[in-house]
TORSETOR-412309 format. One record per atom (N, C-alpha, C): x, y, z; residue in one letter. Coordinates in steps of 0.1 Angstrom, whole numbers, plus 5000, padded with zeros to 4 digits. Example, Ala and Ser with C-alpha at 12.3 -4.5 7.8 and 13.67 -1.06 7.14 Angstrom:
513249435078A;512349555078A;513249675078A;512849785071S;513749895071S;512950005079S;
//
This chain:
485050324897X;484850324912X;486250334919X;486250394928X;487650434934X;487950294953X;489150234950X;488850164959X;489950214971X;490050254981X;490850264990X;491850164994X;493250134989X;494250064997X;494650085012X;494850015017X;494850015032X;496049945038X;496449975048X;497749935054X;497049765058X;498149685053X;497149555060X;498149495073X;497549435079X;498349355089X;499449275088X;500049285086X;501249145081X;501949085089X;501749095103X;501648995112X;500648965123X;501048945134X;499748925143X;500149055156X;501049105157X;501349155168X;501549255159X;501449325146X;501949465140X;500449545141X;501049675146X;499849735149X;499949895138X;501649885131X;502149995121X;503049955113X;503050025104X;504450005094X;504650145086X;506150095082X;506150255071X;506550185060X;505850285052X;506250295034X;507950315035X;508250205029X;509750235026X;510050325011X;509250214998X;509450254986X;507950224978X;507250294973X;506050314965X;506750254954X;506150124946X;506750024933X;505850094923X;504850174925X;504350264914X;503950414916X;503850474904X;503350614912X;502150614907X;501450764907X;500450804902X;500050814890X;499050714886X;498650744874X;498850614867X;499850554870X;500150424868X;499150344869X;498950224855X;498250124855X;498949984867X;497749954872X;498349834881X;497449694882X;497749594881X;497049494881X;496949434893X;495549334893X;495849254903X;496849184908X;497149194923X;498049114929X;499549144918X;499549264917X;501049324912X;501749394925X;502849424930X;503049474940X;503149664940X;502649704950X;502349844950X;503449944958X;503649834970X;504549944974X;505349854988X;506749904990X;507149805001X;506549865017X;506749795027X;506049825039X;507649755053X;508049805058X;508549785062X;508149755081X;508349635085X;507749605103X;508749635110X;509049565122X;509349585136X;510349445130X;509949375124X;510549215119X;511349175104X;510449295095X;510649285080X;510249365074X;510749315059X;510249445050X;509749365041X;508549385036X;507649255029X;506849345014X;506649295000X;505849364991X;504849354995X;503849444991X;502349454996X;501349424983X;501049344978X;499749354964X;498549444961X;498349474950X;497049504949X;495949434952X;494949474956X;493849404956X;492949364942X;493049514935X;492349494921X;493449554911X;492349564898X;493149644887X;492649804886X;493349844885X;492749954878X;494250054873X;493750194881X;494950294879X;494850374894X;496450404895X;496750424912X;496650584911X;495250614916X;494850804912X;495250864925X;495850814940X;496350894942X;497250854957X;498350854959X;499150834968X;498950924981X;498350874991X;497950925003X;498950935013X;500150825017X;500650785026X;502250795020X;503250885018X;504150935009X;505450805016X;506650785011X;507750705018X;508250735027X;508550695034X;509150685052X;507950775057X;507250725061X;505850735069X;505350595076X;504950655093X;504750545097X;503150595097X;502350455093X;500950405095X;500450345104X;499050325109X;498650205116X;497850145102X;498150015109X;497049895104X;495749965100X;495049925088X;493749995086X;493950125082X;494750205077X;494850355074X;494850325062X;494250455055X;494350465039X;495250505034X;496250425025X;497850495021X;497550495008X;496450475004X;496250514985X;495150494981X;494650564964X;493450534959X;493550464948X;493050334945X;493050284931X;491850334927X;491350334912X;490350394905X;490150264895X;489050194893X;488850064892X;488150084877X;
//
């Protein structure tokens, strides 16, 4: 099952962030609550977790890219 990673909120007033550095690439096995990739705010630059396990099939949202909250920056494959 393929799960969409998503830009999440990491504060209350962030409404975007950019990918600073992807902590895995493609293809790579990743576990829960391992970190995936940094995210950098208006405030900070914070690691972001997985949600599940699986394998990261495909990087959507590449480094220095700004997102909004809720965008799809990757696919895990579960």
């Amino acid at each position: 099952m393929e799960v969409e990673v998503i830009m999440p909120r990491l504060g209350q007033e962030m409404t975007e962030g950019t990918i600073v550095e992807w902590l895995k690439k493609e293809g790579d096995p990743v576990d829960k609550d391992e970190p995936l990739f940094m995210v950098e705010t208006e405030k900070a630059t914070m690691e972001v977790e997985s949600e599940v396990a699986g394998v990261l099939k495909k990087i959507v949202v590449g480094e220095s890219q700004k997102t909004a909250v809720g965008e799809v920056v990757a696919i895990i494959e579960t």
